[in-house]
C-alpha positions as CSV (number, residue, x, y, z in Angstrom):
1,X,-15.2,-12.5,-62.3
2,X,-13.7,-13.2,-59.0
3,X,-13.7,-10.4,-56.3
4,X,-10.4,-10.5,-55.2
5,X,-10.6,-8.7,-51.7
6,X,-13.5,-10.7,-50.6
7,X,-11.8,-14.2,-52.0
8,X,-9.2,-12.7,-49.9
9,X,-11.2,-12.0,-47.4
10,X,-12.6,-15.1,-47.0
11,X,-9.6,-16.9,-47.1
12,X,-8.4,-14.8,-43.7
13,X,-11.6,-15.8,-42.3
14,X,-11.3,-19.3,-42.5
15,X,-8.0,-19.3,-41.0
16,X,-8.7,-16.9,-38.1
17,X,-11.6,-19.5,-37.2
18,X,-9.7,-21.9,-37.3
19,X,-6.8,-21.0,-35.3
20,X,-9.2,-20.1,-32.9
21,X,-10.9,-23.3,-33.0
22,X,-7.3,-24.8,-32.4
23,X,-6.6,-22.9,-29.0
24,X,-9.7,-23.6,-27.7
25,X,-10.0,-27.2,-28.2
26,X,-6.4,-28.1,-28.2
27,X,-6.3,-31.1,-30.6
28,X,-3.2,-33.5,-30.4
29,X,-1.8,-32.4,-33.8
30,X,-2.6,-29.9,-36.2
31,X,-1.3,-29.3,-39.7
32,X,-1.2,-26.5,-41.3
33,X,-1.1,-25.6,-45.4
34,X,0.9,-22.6,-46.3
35,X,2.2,-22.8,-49.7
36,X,5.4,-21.9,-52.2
37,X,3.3,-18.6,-53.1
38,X,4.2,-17.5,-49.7
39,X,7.8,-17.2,-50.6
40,X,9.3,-13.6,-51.9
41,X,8.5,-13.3,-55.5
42,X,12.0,-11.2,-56.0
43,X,13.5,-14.6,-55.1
44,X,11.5,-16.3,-58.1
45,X,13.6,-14.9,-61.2
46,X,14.4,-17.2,-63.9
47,X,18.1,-15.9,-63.6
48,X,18.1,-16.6,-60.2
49,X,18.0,-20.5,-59.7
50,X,17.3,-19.9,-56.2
51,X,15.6,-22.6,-54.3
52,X,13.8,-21.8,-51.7
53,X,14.6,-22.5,-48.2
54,X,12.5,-22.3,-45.0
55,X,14.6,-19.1,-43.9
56,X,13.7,-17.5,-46.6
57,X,10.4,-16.5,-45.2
58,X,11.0,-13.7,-41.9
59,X,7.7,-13.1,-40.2
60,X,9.5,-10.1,-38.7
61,X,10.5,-9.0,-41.7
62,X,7.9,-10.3,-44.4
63,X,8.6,-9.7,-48.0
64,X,5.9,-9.4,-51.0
65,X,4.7,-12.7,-51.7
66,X,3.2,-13.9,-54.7
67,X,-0.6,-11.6,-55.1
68,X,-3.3,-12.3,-52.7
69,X,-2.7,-15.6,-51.8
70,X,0.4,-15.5,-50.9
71,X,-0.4,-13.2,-48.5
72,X,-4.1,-15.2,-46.6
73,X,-0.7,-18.0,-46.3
74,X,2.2,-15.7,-45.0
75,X,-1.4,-14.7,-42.2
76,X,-2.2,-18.0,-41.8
77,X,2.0,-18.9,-40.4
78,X,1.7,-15.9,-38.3
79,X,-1.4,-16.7,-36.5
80,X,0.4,-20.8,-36.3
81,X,3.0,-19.3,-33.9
82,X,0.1,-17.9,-32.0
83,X,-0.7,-21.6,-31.8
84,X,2.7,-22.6,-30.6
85,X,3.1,-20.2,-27.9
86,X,0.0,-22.0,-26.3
87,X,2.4,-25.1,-26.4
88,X,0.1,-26.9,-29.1
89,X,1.6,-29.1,-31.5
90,X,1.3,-27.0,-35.1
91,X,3.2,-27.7,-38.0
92,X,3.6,-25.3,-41.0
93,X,3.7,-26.9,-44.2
94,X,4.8,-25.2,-48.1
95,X,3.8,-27.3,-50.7
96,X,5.0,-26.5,-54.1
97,X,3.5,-28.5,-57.2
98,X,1.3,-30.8,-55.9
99,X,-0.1,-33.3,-57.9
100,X,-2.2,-36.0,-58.3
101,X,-4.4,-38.0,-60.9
102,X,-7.8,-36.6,-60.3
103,X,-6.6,-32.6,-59.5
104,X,-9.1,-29.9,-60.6
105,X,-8.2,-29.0,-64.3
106,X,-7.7,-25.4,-63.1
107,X,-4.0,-26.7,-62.4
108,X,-1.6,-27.2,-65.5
109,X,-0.3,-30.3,-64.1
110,X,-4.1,-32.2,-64.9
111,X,-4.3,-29.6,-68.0
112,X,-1.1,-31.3,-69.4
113,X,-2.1,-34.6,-68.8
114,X,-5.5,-34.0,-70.4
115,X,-3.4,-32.4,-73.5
116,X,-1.8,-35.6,-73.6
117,X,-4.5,-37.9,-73.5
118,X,-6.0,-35.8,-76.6
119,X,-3.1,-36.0,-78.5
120,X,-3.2,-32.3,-78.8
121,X,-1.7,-31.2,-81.7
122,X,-0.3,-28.8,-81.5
123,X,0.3,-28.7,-77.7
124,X,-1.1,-25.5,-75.8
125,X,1.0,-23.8,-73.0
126,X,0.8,-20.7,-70.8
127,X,3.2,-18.2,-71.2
128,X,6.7,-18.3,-72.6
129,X,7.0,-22.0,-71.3
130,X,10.2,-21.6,-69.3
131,X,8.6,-21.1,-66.0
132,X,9.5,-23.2,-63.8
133,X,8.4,-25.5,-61.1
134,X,9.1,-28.5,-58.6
135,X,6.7,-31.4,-59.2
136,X,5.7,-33.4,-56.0
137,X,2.7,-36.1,-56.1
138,X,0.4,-35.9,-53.5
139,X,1.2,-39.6,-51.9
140,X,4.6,-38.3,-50.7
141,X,2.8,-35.0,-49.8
142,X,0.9,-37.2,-47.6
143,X,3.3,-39.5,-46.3
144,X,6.2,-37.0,-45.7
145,X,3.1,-35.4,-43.2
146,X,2.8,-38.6,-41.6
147,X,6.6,-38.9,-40.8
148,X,6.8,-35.3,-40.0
149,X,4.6,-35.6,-37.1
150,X,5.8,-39.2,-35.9
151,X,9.2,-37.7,-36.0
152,X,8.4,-34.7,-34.3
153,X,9.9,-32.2,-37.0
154,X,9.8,-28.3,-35.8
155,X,9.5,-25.6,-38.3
156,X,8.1,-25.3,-41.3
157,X,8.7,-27.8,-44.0
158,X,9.1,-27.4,-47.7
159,X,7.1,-30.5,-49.4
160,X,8.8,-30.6,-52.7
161,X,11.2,-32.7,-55.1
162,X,14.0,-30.0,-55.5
163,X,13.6,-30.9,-59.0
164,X,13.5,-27.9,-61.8
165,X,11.1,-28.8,-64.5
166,X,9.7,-26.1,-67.1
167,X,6.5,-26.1,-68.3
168,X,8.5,-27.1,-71.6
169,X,9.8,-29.9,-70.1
170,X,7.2,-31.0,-68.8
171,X,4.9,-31.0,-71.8
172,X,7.9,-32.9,-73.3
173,X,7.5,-36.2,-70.8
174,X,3.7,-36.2,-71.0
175,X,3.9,-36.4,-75.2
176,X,6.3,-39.2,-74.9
177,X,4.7,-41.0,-72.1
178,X,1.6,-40.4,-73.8
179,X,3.3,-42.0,-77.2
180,X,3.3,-39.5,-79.5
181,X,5.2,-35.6,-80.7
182,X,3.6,-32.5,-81.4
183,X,4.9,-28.7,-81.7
184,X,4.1,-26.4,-78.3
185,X,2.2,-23.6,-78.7
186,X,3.1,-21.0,-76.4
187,X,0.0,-18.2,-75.3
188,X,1.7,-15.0,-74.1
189,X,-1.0,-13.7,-73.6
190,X,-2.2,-16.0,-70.5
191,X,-0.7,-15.9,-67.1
192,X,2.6,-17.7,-66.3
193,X,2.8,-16.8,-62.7
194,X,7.0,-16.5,-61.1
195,X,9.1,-17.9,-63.6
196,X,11.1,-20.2,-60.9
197,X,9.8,-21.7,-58.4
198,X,11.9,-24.9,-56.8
199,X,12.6,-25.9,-53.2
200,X,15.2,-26.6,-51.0
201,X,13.9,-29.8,-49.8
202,X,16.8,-30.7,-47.5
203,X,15.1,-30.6,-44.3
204,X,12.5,-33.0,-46.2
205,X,15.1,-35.1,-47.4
206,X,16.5,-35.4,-43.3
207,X,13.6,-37.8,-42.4
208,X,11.8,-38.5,-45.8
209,X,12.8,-39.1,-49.1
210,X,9.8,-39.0,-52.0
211,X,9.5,-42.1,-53.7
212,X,6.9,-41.1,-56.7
213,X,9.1,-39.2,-59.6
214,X,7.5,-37.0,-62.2
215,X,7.8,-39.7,-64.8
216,X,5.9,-42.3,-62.8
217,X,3.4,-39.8,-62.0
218,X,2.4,-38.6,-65.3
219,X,2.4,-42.6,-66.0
220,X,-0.3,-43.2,-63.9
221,X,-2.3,-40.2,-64.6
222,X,-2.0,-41.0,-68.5
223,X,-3.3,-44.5,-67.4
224,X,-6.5,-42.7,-65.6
């Protein structure tokens, strides 16, 4: 069973050390990985259909994020703008849903796609199935970083789609890219996490627009 105030913990650690590292050797760039579970969790409602915007994290006036790691991540930004008062070039990025075709099975992205390749009949999903999430594949990921720094973007930057897909949706498009239909079966009793959880990716969309959609991806991780 994981020890959650020494994962924690450790999680701190790392960043701490690194940040350190950062002012003392002053590298040209550095990225940093926050993540959507920084984001309040009061804004995550199903009723809410809020996307999530870069403002709405105040590091003078921080909200509860979602558990632990929300929390090492909300750390992690503040100790970046330690970073950025020494004039280094640090930039804060939020993934959402990242995904890619050979991503630990922990995730429900590869867990669906796995599902899929089985044929799983009937198909099994956490929760409820109407949590929801904004897909992103990890080659835009990568190249919206790339552009981010050659265009000298400030801020943090949502990496997402801005695309609202539930877990029920999303076991829809794997069974039909996958060629075949089979009833969900939902497991209330495992965790579902925030039940809405989609960006705002206008900044992203100001100097990079992804190119991969959640229909290609799942194609090529079925083909994998």
């Amino acid at each position: 069973i994981e020890n959650v105030p020494l994962s924690v913990a450790l999680d701190l650690s790392i960043d701490a050390e690194f940040f350190n590292w950062v002012v003392k050797t002053r590298p040209k760039a550095v990225a940093y990985f926050s993540s959507s579970a920084a984001y309040p969790i009061e804004l995550q409602t199903l009723n809410s259909g809020h996307k999530l915007k870069e403002s709405d994290i105040d590091l003078n006036n921080i909200k509860n994020p979602d558990y632990t790691y929300g929390w090492s991540k909300l750390t992690g930004e503040y100790l970046a703008n330690f970073a950025l008062e020494h004039n280094l070039n640090v930039k804060v990025f939020r993934p959402f849903s990242g995904y890619g075709s050979d991503q630990d099975l922990a995730y429900p992205f590869p867990s669906f796609i796995m599902r899929g390749k089985m044929r799983e009949n009937p198909f099994q999903i956490w929760g409820n199935g109407q949590q929801v999430r904004d897909w992103i594949h990890i080659d835009d990921i990568v190249r919206a970083i790339d552009e981010a720094f050659k265009q000298d973007i400030q801020g943090p930057i949502n990496l997402g789609m801005g695309r609202p897909t539930s877990f029920i949706e999303l076991a829809g498009l794997v069974q039909k890219e996958a060629g075949y239909e089979a009833p969900l079966q939902f497991q209330s009793d495992m965790p579902s996490g925030v039940m809405y959880r989609v960006s705002d990716n206008s900044k992203l969309l100001s100097f990079y627009k992804p190119k991969i959609t959640l229909e290609e991806g799942i194609a090529r991780a079925l083909k994998e």
